[in-house]
N, C-alpha and C positions, 0 to 999 in steps of 0.2 A: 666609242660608239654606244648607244641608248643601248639595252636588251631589246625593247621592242622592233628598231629600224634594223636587227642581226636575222641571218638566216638562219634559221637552225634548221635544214634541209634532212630529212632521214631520223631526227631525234623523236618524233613521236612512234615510227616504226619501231625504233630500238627500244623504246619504253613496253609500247605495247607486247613487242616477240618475248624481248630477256627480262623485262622487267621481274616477273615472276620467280625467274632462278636467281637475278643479282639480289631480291629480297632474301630468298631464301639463305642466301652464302652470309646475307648481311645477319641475318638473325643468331646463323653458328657462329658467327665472328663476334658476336656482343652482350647474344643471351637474354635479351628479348625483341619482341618483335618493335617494340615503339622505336627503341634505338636501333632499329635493325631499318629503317625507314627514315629515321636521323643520318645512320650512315649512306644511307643510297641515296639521301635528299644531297647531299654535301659533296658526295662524289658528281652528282648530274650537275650541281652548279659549278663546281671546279670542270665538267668537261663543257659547260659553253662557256664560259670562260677562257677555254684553251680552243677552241669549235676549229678555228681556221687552221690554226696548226696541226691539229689532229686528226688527219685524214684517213689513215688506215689501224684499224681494230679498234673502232672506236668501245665495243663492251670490252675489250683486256685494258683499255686507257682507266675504265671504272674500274673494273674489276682490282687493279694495282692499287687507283686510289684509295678503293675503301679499305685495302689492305693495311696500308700505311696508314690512312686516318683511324684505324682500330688500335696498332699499335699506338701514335701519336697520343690517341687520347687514355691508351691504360698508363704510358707513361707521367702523363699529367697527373694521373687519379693516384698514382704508387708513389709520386711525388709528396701528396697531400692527405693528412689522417684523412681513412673514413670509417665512420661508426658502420656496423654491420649486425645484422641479427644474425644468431645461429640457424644453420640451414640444416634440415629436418634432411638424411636423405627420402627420395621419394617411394610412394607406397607402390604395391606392387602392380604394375599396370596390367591393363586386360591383354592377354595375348591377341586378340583382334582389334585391340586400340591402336592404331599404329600415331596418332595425335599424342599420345601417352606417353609411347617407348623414345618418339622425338621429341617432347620436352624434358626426358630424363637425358638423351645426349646435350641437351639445350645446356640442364643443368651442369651437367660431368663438364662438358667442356667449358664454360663460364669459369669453373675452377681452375685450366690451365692459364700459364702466361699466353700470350698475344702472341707471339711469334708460334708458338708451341701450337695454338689454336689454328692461325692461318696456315700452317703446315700441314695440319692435320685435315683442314677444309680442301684445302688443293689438292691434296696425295688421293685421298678417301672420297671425299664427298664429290667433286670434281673431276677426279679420275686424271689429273695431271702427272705428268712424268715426274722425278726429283728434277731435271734440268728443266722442266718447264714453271715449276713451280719455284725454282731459284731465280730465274728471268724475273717473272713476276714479283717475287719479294726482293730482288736486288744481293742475291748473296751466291755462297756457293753452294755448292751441290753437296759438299760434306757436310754444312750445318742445316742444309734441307733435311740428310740424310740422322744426322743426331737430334734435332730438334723430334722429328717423329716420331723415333724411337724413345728419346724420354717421353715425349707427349702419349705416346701409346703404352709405358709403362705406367706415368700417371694416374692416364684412365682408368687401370687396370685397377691402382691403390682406390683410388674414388669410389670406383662402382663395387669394391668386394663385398663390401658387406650391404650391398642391395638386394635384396630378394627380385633378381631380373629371370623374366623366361624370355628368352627366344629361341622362335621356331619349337613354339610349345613343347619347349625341352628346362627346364631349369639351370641355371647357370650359377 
């Protein structure tokens, strides 16, 4: 059936309500915001694609996909050289910048694997359970629970030698 003759009944509600947080989870999952807009464009057409099958939660229907379309596509790019400039860590943000101190998580986390990333997006940023956040990425609750922890030890190597303040404390 045409896209234009389909219903897509509720689909501008759910753009307009979550649109805002599924951008936002897209940008920690990719690390900028163009592809962060790539991934929630790609996730929206895969769920009217799916419209009639997908009757109940339709934003976790997105929210999985873009999951899996993040990993999908880092394992394409790990597949294939890429040239990379060396990345500068960032300077030291203003402690009332808070647009600052979230492009340096933007950065930090860009630097984990994809699994590692979405974990850490669902546990933290999300505030999902490990068993909610295993549903959603298809695994179990131990590599929800390992991925984390390496991803949150990671972080830890990335950001030390940042000159970071938070909560106008130095870190």
């Amino acid at each position: 059936m045409p896209w234009k003759d389909r219903d897509f009944d509720g689909l501008s509600a759910l753009v307009a309500e979550r649109g805002s947080a599924l951008l936002g989870t897209a940008v920690l999952l990719t690390g900028s915001r163009a592809a962060g807009e790539d991934l929630v464009q790609a996730a929206l057409e895969r769920l009217m694609r799916s419209w009639g099958r997908v009757r109940d939660d339709r934003e976790g229907y997105l929210r999985r996909t873009m999951y899996h379309l993040a990993i999908d596509d880092w394992r394409r790019r790990r597949s294939r050289p890429e040239v990379l400039a060396e990345v500068e860590p960032p300077a030291r943000p203003d402690t009332s910048d808070v647009v600052a101190l979230r492009q340096v998580l933007i950065t930090a986390l860009a630097k984990l694997p994809p699994r590692q990333r979405a974990v850490l997006v669902l546990r933290y940023w999300e505030q999902h359970t490990e068993a909610e956040a295993a549903r959603v990425l298809g695994c179990s609750v131990g590599s929800v629970k390992s991925n984390a922890s390496r991803g949150l030890a990671r972080l830890r190597e990335i950001t030390a030698d940042w000159d970071l303040f938070v909560n106008g404390a130095a870190r």
